[in-house]
C-alpha positions as a Markdown table, in Angstrom:
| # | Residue | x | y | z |
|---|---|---|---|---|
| 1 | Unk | 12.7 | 13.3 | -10.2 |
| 2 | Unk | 11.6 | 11.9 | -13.4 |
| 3 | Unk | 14.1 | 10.6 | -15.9 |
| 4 | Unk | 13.3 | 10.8 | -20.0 |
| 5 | Unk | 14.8 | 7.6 | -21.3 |
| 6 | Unk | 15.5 | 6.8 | -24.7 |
| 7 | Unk | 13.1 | 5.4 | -27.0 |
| 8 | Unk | 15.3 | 2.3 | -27.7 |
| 9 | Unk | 15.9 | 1.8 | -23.7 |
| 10 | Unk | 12.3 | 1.9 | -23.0 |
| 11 | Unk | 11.8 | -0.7 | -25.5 |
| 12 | Unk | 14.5 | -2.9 | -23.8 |
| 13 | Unk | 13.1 | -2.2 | -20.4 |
| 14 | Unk | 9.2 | -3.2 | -21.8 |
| 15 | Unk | 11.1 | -6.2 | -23.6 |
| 16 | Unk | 12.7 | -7.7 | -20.2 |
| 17 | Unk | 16.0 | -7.4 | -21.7 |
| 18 | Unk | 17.3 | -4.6 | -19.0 |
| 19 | Unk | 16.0 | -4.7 | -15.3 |
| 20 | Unk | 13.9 | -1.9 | -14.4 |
| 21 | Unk | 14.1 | 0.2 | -10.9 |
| 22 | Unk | 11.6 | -1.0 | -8.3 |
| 23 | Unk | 8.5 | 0.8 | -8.8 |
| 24 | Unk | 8.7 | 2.5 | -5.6 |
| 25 | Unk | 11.9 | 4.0 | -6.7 |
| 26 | Unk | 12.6 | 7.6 | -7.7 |
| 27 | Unk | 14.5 | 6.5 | -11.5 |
| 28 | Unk | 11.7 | 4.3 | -12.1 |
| 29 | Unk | 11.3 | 4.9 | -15.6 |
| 30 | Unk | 7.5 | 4.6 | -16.3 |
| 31 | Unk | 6.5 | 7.6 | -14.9 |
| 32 | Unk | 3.7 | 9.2 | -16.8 |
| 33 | Unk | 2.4 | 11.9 | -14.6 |
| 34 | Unk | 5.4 | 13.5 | -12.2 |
| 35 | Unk | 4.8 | 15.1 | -8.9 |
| 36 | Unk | 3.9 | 18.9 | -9.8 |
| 37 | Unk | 5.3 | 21.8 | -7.2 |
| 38 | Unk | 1.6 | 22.0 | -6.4 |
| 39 | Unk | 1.5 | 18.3 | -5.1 |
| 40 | Unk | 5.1 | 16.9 | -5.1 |
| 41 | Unk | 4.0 | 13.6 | -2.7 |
| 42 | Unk | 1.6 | 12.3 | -5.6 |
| 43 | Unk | 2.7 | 10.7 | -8.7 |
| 44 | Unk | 1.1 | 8.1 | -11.5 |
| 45 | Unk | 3.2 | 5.1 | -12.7 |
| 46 | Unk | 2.4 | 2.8 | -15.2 |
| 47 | Unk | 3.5 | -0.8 | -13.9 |
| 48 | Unk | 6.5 | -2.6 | -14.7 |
| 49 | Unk | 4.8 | -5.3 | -16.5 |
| 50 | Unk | 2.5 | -2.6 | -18.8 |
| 51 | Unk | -0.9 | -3.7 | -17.2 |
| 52 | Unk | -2.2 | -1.3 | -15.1 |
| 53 | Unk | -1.3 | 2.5 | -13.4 |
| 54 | Unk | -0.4 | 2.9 | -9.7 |
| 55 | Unk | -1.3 | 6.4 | -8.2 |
| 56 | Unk | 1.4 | 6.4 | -5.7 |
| 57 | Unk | 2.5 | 8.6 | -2.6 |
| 58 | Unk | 5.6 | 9.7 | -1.2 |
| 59 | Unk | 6.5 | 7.9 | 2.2 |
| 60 | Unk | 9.7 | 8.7 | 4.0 |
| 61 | Unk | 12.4 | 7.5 | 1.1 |
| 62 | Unk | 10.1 | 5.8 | -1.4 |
| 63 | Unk | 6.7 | 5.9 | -3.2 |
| 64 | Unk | 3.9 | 3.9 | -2.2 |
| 65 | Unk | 1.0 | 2.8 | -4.3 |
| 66 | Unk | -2.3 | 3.9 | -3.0 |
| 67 | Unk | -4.6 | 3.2 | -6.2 |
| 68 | Unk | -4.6 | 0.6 | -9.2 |
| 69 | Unk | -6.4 | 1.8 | -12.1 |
| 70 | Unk | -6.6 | 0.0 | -15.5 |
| 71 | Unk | -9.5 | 1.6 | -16.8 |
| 72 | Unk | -10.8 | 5.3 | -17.2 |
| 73 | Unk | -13.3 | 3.9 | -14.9 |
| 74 | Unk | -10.9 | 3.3 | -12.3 |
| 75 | Unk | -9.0 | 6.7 | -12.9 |
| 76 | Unk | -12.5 | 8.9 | -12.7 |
| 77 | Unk | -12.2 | 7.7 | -8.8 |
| 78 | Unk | -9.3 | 10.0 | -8.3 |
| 79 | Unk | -10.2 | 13.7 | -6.8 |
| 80 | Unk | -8.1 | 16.6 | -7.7 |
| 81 | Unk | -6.0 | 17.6 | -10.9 |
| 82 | Unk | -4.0 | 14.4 | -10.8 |
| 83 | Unk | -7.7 | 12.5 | -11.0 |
| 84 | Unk | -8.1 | 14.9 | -14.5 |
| 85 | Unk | -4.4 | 14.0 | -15.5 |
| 86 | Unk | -5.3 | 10.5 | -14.8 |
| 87 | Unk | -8.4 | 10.3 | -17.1 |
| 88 | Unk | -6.5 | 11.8 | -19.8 |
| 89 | Unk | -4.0 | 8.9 | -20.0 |
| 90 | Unk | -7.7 | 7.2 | -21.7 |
| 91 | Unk | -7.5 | 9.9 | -24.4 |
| 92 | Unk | -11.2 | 11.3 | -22.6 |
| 93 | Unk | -12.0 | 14.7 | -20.9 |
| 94 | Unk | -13.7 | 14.5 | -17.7 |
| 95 | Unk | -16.7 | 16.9 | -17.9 |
């Protein structure tokens, strides 16, 4: 499930002055692309320290990362609509 937070508790999450959810969590807050009804094992998170994405997978209770992208480069190696999804986080359109 993916929670909407507040802009001022997102800023205090980024700033370090609240503790964030582990990353394999299902309230961690930086999720920018959700699981879809068509694929609700995948999901994109950005990282808790703002440096990269994780394309992560549902395993048992938790999420796993499977793929670290920081660069459109780096997304443009994911297949499927959640590769698309991906690139668009760069502001680009893959052709």
């Amino acid at each position: 499930m993916t929670k909407t937070l507040s802009p001022e508790h997102r800023a205090a999450l980024l700033a370090g002055r609240l503790a964030a959810p582990k990353e394999s969590a299902d309230d961690y807050p930086f999720v920018v692309i959700p699981p879809t009804p068509a694929d609700p094992k995948t999901r994109v998170i950005r990282c808790k320290d703002n440096l990269q994405f994780i394309l992560q997978r549902r395993s048992g209770a938790k999420w796993v990362g499977v793929w670290l992208f920081a660069t459109v480069l780096g997304a443009r190696r994911i297949h499927g609509d959640i590769g698309l999804r991906a690139v668009a986080l760069f502001g680009e359109v893959r052709p």
